[in-house]
N, C-alpha and C positions, 0 to 999 in steps of 0.2 A: 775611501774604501773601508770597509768594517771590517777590524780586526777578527771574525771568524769568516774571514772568507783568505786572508792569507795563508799559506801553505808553510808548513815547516818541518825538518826531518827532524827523527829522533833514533836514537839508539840505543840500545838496551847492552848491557853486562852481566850475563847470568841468564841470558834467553831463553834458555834449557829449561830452568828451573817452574816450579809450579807456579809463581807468580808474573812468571817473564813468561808462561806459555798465557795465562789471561790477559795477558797487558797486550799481546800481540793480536790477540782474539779481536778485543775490540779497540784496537788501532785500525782494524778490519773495516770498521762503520764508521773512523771520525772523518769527517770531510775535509780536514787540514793538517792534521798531521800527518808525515809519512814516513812509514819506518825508511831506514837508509842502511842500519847497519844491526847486526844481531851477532853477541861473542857467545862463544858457547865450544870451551875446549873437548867436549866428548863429542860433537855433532860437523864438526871442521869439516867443510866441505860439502856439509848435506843440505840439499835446498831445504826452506824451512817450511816450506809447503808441504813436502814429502813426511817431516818430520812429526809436523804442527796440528797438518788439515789449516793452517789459519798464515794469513802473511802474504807477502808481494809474492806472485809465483814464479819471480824472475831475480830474487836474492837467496842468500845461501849464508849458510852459521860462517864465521870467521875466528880464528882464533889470535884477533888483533890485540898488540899489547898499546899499552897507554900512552907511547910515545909514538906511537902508528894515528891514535885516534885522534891524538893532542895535533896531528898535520891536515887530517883532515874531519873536523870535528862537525857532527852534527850540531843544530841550535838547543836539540834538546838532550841531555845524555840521562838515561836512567840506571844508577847502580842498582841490580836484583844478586846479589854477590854474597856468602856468606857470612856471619858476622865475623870483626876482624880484619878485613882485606881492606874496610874504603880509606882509610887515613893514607894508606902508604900509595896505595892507586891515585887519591888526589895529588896528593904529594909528584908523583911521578905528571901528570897531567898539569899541574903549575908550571913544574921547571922546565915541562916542554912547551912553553905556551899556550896551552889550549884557552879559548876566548869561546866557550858554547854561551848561549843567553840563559840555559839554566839547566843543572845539575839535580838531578833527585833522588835524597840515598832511600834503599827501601830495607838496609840490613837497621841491626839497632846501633851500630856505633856513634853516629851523630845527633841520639835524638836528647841529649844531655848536653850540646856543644852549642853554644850562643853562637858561634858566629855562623850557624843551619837553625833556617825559619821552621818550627815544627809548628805544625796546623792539620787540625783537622777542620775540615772546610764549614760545618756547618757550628762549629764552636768559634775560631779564629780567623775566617775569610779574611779580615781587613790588615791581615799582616803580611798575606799575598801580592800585595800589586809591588811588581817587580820586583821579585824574592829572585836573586839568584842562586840560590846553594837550600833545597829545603829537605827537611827530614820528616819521613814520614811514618805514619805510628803505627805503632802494634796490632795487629789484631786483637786481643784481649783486652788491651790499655784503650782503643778507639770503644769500644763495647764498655767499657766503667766507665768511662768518660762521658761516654753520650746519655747514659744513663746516671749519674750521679750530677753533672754540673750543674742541671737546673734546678735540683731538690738540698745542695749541698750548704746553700747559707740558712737550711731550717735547724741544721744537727751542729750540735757541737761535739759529739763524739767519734767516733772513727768509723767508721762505713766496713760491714765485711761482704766481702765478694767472693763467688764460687763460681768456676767455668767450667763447663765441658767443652772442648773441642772435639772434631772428626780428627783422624789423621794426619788430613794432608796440612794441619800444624805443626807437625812433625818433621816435615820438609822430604825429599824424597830419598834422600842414606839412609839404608836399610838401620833399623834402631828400635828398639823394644818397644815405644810409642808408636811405629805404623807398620807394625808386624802383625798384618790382620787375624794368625792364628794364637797369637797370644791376647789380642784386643779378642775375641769371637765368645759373646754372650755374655761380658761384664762392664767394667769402667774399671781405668788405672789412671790414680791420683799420683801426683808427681810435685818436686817442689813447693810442698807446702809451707817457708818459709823463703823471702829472701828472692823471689821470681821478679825476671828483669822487667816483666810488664808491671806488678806490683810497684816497681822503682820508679817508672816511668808516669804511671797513672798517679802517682802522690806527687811526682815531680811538679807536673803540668799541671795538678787538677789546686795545687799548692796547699795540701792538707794529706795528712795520711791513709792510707787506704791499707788495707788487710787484705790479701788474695791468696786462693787455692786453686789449682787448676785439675783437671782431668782428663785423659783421653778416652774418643768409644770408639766402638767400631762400626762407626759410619764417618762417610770420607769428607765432608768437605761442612761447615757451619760452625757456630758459636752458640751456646746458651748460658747467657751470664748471668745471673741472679745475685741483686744487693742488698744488703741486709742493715737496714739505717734509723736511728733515734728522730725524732720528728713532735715537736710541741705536742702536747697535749691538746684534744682538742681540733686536731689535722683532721681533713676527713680526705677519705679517695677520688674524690669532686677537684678536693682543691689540688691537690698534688696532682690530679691529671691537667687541671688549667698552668699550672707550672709550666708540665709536658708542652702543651699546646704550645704556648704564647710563645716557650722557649724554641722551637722550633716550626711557628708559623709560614714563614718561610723555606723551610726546607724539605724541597721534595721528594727526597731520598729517605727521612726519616716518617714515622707513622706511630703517633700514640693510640691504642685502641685500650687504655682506661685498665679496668681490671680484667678483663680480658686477657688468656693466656697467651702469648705469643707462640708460635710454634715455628723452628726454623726451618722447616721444610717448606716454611712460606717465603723464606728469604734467599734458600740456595738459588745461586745462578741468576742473582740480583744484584745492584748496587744499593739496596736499599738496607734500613734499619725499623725495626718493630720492636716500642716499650708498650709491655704492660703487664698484666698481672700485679698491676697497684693494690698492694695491700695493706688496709692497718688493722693491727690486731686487737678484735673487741675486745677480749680479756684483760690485755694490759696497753694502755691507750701509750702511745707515744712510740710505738715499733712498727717499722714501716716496711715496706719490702717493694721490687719492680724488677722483671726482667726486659732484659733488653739482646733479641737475637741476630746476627748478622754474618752473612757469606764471612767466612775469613780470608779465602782468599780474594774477594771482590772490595767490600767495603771496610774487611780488614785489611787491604794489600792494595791491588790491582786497582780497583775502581777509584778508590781513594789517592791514586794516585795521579788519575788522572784528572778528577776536580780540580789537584791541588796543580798538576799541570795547566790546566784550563784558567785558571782563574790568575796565575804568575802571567802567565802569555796574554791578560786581558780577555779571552775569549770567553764566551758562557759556560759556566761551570758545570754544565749537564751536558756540552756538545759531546759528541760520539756516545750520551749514554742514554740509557731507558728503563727509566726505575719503574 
């Protein structure tokens, strides 16, 4: 029997939340996964259909604690939990024996911790087959990453990166970054030093990286633009066959050259679009690429279910449509 025709539950922690409401969207379309369980202590008791629009119309939020779920444990558990909470949550789900076939944290506390497989699927697939415990990335850190790793052995100097996000980076606690009357007709710059996706993208990408971010006031996308050293000599030909080759395979991602990317091309996608390959005729050796992508899809959501798909053996685009 082919491993995408077995069925498996899964359950989410944080279901509420704006990446546990996509994650459940399109558990909606996969043909083998089936939610079983959805925690979400503000929604207790309310079917999630009612809540959602999206979900089994015959389950309901639960406000199960980890030694509830550790008895009767889905195969697949996904934490969408704020950061903070997973160390002491797994912890509690050890000592009660929970035995799921795989754990997926989606806050940032694990994506630092060896013993949690962090993968983004079209960088690191081959550290997925049977990953039990993985951590999955950033939205802004997945965005420098997919864009800086295949141009990163040309520069020897440090890469700098600038993002815009929508709001709902912001997560949904009312907070000055998704207060659409304070966002309304500008851009507000935030952690310009020291930003945990900064941390995380030099971590993985194993070279340092420079980031600024910003929020606007539109709700959901990334536009990250990197700013990078590059031989003399480079032309925008070669640095897009980079693109290519580097991601041949990957149908989620789409180089279009110099070509500006625009993320209105990407909301409500699983997908990734670099371009606006640039080098600068004046002074040869300065290079530049944007690279734009949903944040909460193939920064969050979507990406996490790749990385689900491809742990479980099954094809890494089932339930999705780039």
């Amino acid at each position: 029997m082919s491993t995408d025709t077995l069925t498996h539950s899964i359950g989410i922690v944080g279901a509420r939340g704006y990446v546990g409401r996509e994650l459940i969207a399109l558990l909606d379309q996969h043909p083998t996964l089936r939610l079983s369980l959805a925690v979400s202590t503000t929604h207790t008791g309310q079917s999630i259909r009612d809540v959602l629009d999206a979900g089994p119309p015959d389950l309901s939020f639960t406000d199960t604690d980890p030694v509830s779920i550790a008895h009767d444990c889905p195969d697949v558990l996904v934490l969408a939990m704020p950061n903070g909470r997973t160390h002491s949550f797994i912890d509690t789900l050890d000592r009660a024996g929970a035995q799921p076939k795989l754990i997926i944290d989606l806050s940032a506390d694990t994506r630092f911790d060896d013993n949690w497989i962090y993968t983004i699927p079209e960088l690191h697939a081959e550290r997925l087959h049977n990953a039990r415990r993985i951590a999955n990335p950033g939205c802004y850190a997945t965005a420098m990453q997919l864009v800086l790793a295949p141009v990163l052995h040309l520069t020897a100097t440090t890469p700098h990166c600038f993002g815009v996000s929508g709001y709902s980076g912001a997560g949904s606690k009312p907070s000055p970054r998704n207060d659409t009357s304070l966002l309304d007709a500008g851009i507000t710059p935030y952690a310009l030093a020291g930003h945990l996706h900064e941390k995380e993208a030099s971590a993985h990408l194993y070279r340092p990286v420079r980031f600024a971010p910003s929020v606007a006031p539109f709700f959901r996308g990334i536009v990250l633009t990197a700013l990078f050293d590059v031989p003399d000599g480079t032309t925008v030909e070669q640095l897009t066959d980079f693109y290519n080759t580097a991601y041949t395979d990957s149908p989620c991602i789409d180089c279009i050259g110099p070509e500006m990317p625009r993320v209105q091309d990407v909301v409500n996608t699983p997908s990734a679009i670099i371009g606006g390959i640039t080098i600068d005729p004046a002074i040869p050796g300065r290079a530049g690429a944007v690279c734009v992508i949903d944040n909460l899809l193939k920064g969050a959501a979507s990406q996490a279910l790749q990385n689900i798909n491809l742990a479980l053996n099954l094809s890494p685009l089932l339930g999705l449509a780039p």
